[in-house]
C-alpha positions as CSV (number, residue, x, y, z in Angstrom):
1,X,113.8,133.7,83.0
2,X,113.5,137.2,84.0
3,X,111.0,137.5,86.4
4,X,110.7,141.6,87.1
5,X,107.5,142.6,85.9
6,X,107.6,145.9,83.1
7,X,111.2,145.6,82.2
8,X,112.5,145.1,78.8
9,X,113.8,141.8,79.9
10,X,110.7,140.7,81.3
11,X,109.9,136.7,80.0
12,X,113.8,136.9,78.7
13,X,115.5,133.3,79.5
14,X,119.4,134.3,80.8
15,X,121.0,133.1,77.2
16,X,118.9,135.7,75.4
17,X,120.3,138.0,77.6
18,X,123.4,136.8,77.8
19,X,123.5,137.2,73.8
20,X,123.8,141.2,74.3
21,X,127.4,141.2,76.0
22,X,128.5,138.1,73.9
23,X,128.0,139.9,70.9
24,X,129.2,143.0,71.8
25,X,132.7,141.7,72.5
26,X,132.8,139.2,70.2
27,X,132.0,142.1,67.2
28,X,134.7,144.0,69.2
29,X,137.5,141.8,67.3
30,X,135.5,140.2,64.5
31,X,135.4,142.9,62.0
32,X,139.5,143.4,62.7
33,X,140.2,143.3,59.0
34,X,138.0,145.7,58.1
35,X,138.8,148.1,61.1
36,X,142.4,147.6,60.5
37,X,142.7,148.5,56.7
38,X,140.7,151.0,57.1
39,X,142.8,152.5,59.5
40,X,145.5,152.2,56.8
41,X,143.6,153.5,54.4
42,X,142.4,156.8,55.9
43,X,144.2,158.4,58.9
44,X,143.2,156.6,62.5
45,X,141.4,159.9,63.9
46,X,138.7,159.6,61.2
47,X,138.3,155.5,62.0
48,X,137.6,156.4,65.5
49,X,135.9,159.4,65.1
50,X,133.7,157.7,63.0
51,X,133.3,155.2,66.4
52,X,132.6,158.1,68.7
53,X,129.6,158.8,66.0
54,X,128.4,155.3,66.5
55,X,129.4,154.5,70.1
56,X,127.1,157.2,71.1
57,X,124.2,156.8,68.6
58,X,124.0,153.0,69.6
59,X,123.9,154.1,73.7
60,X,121.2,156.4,72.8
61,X,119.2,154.3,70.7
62,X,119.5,151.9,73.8
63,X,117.9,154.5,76.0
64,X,115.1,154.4,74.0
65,X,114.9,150.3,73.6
66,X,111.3,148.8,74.7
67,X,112.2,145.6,73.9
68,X,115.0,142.3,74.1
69,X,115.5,142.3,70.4
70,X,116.2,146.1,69.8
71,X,119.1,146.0,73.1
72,X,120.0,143.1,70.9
73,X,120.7,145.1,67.6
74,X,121.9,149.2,69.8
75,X,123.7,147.5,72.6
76,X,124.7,144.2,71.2
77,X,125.4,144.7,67.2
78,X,126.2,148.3,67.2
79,X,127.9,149.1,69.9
80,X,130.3,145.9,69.0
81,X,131.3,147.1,65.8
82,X,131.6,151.1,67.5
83,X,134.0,149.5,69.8
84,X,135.9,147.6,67.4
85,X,136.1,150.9,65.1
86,X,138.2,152.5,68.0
87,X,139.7,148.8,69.8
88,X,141.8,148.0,67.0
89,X,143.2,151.1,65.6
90,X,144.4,151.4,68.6
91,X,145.9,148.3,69.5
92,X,147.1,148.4,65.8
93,X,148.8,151.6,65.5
94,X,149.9,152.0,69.2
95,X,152.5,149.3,69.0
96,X,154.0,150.6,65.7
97,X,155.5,153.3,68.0
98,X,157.8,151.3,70.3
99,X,160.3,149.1,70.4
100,X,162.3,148.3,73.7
101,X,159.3,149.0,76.0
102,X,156.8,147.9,73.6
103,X,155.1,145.5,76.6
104,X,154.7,148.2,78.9
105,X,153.5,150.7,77.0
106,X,151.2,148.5,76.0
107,X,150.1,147.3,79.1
108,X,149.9,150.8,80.3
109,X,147.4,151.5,77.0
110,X,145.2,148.8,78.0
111,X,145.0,148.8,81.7
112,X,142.5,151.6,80.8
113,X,140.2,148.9,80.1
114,X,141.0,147.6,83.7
115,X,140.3,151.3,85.4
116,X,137.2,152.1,83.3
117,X,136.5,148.6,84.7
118,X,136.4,149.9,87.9
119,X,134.8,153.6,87.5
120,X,132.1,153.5,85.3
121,X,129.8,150.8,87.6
122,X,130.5,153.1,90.2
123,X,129.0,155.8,87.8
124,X,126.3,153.8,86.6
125,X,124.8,152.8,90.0
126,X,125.3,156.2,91.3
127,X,123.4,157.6,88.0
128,X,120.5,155.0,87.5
129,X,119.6,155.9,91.3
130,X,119.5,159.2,90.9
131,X,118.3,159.7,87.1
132,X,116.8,156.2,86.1
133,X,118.8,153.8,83.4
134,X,117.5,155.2,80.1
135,X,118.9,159.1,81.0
136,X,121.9,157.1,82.4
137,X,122.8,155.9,78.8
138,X,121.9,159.1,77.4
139,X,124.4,160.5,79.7
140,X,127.0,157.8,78.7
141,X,126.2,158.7,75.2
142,X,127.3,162.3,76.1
143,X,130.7,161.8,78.0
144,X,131.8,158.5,75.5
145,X,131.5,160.6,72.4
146,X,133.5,163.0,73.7
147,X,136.5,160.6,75.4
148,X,136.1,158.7,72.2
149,X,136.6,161.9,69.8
150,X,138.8,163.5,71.9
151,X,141.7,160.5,72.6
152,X,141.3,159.7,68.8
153,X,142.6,163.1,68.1
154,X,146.1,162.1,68.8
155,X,146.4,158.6,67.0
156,X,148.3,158.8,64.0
157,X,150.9,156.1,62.9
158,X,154.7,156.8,63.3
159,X,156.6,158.7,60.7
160,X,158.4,155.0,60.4
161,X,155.2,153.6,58.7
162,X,153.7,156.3,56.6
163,X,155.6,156.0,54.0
164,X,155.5,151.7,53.5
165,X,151.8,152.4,54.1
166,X,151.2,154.5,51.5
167,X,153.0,152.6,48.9
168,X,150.9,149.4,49.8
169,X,147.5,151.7,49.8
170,X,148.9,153.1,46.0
171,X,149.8,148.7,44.9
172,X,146.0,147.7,46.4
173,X,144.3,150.9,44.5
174,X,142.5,148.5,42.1
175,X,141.0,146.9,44.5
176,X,137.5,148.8,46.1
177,X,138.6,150.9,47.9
178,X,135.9,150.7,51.1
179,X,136.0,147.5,51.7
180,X,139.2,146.2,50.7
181,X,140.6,144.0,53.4
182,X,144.6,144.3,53.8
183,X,145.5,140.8,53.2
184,X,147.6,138.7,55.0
185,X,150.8,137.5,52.7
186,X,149.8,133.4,51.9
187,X,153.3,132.3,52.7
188,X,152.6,133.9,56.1
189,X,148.9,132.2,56.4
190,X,150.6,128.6,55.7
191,X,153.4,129.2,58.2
192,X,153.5,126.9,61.1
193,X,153.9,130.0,63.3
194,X,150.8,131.5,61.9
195,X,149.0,128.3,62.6
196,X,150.4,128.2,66.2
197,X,149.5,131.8,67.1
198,X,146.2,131.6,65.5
199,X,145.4,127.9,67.3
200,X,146.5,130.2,70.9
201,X,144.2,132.8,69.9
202,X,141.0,131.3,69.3
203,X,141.6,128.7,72.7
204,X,142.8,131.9,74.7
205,X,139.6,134.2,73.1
206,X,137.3,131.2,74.2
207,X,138.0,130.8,77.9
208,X,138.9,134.1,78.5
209,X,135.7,135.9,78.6
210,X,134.1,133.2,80.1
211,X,134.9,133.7,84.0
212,X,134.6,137.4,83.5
213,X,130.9,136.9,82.1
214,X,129.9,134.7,85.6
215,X,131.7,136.5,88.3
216,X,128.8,137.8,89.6
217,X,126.4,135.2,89.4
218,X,128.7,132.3,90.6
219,X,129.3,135.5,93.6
220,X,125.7,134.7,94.4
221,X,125.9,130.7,94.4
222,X,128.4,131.5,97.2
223,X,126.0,133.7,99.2
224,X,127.1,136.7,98.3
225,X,124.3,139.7,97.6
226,X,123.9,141.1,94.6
227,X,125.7,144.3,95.4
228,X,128.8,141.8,96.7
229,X,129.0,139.9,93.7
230,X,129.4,142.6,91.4
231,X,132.2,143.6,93.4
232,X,134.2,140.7,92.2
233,X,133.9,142.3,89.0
234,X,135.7,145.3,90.0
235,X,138.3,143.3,91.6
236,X,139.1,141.3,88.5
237,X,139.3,144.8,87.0
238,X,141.7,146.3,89.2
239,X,144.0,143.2,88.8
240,X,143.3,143.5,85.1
241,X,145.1,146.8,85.4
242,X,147.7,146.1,87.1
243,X,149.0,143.0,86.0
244,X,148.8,144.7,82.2
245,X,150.9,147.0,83.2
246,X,153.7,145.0,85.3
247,X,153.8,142.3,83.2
248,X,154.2,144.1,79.9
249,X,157.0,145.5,81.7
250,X,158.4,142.4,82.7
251,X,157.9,140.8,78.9
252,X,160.3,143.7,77.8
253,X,163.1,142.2,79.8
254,X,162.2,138.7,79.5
255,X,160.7,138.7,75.9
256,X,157.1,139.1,74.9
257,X,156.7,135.8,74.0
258,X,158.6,133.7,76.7
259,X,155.9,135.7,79.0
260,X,153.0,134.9,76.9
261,X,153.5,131.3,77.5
262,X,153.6,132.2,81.5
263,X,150.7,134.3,81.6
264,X,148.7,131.7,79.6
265,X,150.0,128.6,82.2
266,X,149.1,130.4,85.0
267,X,145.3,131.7,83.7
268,X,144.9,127.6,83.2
269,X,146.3,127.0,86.8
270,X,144.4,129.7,88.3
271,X,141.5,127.9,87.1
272,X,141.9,124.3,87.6
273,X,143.5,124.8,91.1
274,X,141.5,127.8,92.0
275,X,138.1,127.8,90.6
276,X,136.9,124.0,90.1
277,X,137.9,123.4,93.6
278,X,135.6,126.1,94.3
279,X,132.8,124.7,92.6
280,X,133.5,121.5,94.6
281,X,134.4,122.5,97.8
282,X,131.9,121.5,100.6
283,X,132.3,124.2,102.8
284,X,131.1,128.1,101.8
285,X,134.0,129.8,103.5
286,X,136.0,127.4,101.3
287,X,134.6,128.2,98.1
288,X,134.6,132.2,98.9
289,X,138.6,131.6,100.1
290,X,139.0,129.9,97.2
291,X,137.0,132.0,94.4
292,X,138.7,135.5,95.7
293,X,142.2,134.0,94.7
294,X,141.0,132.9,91.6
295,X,139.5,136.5,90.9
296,X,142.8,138.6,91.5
297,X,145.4,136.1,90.5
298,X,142.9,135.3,87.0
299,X,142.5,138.7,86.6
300,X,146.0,139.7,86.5
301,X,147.6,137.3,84.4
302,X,144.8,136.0,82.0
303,X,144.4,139.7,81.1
304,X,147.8,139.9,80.3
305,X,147.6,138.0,77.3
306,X,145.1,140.6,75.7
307,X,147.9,143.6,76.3
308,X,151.0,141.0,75.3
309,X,149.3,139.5,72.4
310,X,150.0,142.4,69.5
311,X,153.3,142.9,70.8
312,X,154.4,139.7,70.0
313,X,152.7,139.4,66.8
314,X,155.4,142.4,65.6
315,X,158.2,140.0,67.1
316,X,156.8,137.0,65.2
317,X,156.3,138.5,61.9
318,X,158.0,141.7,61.8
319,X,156.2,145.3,61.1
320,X,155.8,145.2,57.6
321,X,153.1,142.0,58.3
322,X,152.0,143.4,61.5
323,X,148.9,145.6,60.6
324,X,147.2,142.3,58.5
325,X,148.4,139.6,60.8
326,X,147.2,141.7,63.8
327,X,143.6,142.3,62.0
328,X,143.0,138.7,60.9
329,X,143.5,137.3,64.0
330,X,141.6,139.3,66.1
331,X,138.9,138.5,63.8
332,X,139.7,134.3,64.9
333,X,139.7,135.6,68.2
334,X,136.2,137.1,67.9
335,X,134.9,134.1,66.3
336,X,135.8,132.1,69.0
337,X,134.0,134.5,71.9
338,X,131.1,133.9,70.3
339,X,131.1,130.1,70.3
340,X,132.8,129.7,73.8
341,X,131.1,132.0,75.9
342,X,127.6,130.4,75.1
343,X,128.5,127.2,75.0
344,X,129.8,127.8,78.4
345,X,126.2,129.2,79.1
346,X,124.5,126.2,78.0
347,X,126.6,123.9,80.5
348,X,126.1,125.8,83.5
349,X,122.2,126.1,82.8
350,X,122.7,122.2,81.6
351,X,124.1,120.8,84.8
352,X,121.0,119.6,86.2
353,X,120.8,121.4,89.8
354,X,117.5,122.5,90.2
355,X,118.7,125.1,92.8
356,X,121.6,127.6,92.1
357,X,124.9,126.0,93.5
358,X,128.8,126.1,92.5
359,X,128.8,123.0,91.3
360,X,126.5,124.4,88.1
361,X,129.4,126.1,87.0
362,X,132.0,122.3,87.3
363,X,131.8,121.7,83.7
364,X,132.0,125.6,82.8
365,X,135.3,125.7,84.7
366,X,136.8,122.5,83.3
367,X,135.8,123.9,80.1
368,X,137.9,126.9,80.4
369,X,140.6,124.7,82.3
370,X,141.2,122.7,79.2
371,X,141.3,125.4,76.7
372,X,143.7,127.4,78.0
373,X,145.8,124.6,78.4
374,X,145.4,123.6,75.1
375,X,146.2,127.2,74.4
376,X,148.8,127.2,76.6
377,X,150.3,124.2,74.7
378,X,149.5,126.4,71.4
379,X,151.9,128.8,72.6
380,X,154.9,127.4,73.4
381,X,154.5,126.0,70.0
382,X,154.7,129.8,68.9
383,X,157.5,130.6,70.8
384,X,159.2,127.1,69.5
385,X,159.1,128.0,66.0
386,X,160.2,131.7,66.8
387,X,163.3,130.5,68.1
388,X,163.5,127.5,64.7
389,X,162.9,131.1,62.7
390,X,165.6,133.3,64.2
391,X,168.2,130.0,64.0
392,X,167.5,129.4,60.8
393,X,167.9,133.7,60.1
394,X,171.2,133.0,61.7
395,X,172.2,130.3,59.8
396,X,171.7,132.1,56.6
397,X,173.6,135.0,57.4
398,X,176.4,133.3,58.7
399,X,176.5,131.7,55.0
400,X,176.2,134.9,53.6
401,X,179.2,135.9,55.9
402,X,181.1,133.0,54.8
């Protein structure tokens, strides 16, 4: 439990607060569809204008939170679904625009998420010294609204698209027009591709976070200070950067998916040869040796996935399927940050070490170990029945030809 006195958070056990960032980044991806077909629906620039409006509404809001539950509903609730309103058009409509350097202009897209990563803790310690937390999310409020707005000036979707996105806007008119979800095509939903990439997802989406979420306390088991262990964060940041950017440009030579299936292998290496053996190891030095590999080599490749993943969800099932396949499962993978991330919680805090050691976080890291395995597995299964696809493509054309 929180033990400062006067705070908010005073009396607040850690899974209560804990529950603020899950939410946040699970709502991030959960309302996909919705964010998605409205993005189709009215021009991207009002979607995530419409998310600079909220974004800073919900920071402010924050700033004048007294209590667990109302951070709950500005920081965790609302500023999920702001961040979704401008995630996904962007990761929707960006890829729309390339084709032979699709992975790295991708990567280079998302390793923002990587550098803001970086710079904005720097900000935020340097602000809540000087000006106290609740004018430093007032200030946030300020300087989001206007990166928000401003970048969202210049999405629009590629002169390619407009017009087979109008005439499926004009076939769906009968449908409300708000809320209506662009649906994904059924004989795409029962193909065994769409299972296999969907399976990937929600494993991937449930480790993934995970690590990222216990950096810095599993920093401290190590006998790091608090200013040390949130350092790690900013190191997984950096690599989270970095490795977007050179291995989306490596997927456009190798293939998008043939690299998928190596980023995911190595994020389930990194963690059962890096971090477990952390947990376990008997020595400190050991542990730190071990847990700084795990932090760069985790951070480069398991956030490669997240910049790799829309990119080969146009390979798999073509533009024309992109925008609904893209929106419905980020929506699985939002479901299953939600469930994994606290469940992971609940073993760490269920361990039974009455003092704060590694080895509270053993079952955590097997946890995520076996999930991205699994999801590991999950994609090569993708990538199998891409290839059984583009044979079977072959073979018809060449009977066509005949």
């Amino acid at each position: 439990m929180s033990k400062q006195p006067n705070t908010p958070f005073t009396g607040a056990t850690p899974a209560q607060i804990d529950l603020i960032g899950t939410l946040c980044i699970a709502l991030m991806t959960i309302g996909a569809p919705f964010s998605t077909g409205w993005t189709k629906q009215y021009h991207p620039r009002y979607v995530i204008w419409a998310s600079g409006v909220l974004y800073s509404t919900a920071l402010v809001l924050a700033s004048f939170s007294q209590s667990l539950w109302q951070f709950i509903l500005t920081q965790g609730i609302l500023l999920g679904i702001a961040t979704c309103l401008t995630y996904m058009p962007s990761v929707t409509v960006a890829p729309t625009w390339f084709t032979l350097h699709r992975g790295l202009a991708m990567g280079i897209i998302l390793a923002g998420t990587g550098v803001g990563g970086v710079a904005w803790p720097l900000a935020f310690r340097y602000l809540i010294e000087a000006v106290g937390f609740r004018t430093t999310l007032r200030i946030t409020a300020g300087i989001s609204f206007i990166l928000i707005c401003g970048s969202g000036t210049f999405l629009c979707w590629p002169e390619s698209q407009i017009a087979r996105i109008q005439a499926e806007n004009a076939a769906a008119s009968r449908s409300p027009s708000f809320f209506r979800l662009p649906l994904v095509d059924w004989r795409v939903v029962r193909s065994r591709k769409f299972v296999a990439h969907a399976l990937g997802a929600a494993l991937q989406s449930a480790a993934y976070y995970t690590p990222v979420f216990f950096f810095a306390s599993f920093a401290r088991t190590l006998g790091y200070s608090q200013t040390s262990s949130a350092n790690f964060i900013a190191i997984s940041n950096a690599a989270n950067a970095l490795g977007k950017v050179v291995i989306g440009h490596a997927a456009d030579r190798m293939g998008r998916l043939n690299t998928l299936v190596l980023t995911t292998l190595i994020s389930a290496i990194s963690v059962v040869a890096l971090w477990l053996p952390s947990c376990l190891s008997s020595t400190q030095s050991t542990g730190s040796n071990l847990f700084i590999a795990f932090t760069i080599l985790y951070g480069i490749f398991a956030s490669a996935y997240v910049a790799l993943f829309p990119t080969s969800l146009v390979e798999a099932f073509g533009v024309q399927n992109f925008v609904s396949v893209n929106g419905f499962l980020y929506m699985v993978r939002g479901f299953a940050t939600l469930l994994g991330t606290p469940v992971a919680g609940a073993l760490i805090r269920g361990h039974g070490q009455k003092v704060a050691s590694p080895r509270n976080y053993e079952n955590t890291s097997v946890m995520v170990g076996v999930l991205l395995v699994v999801a590991t597995l999950a994609v090569v299964w993708a990538r199998l029945e891409a290839m059984l696809t583009f044979d079977s493509a072959q073979g018809r054309r060449r009977k066509w030809l005949m």
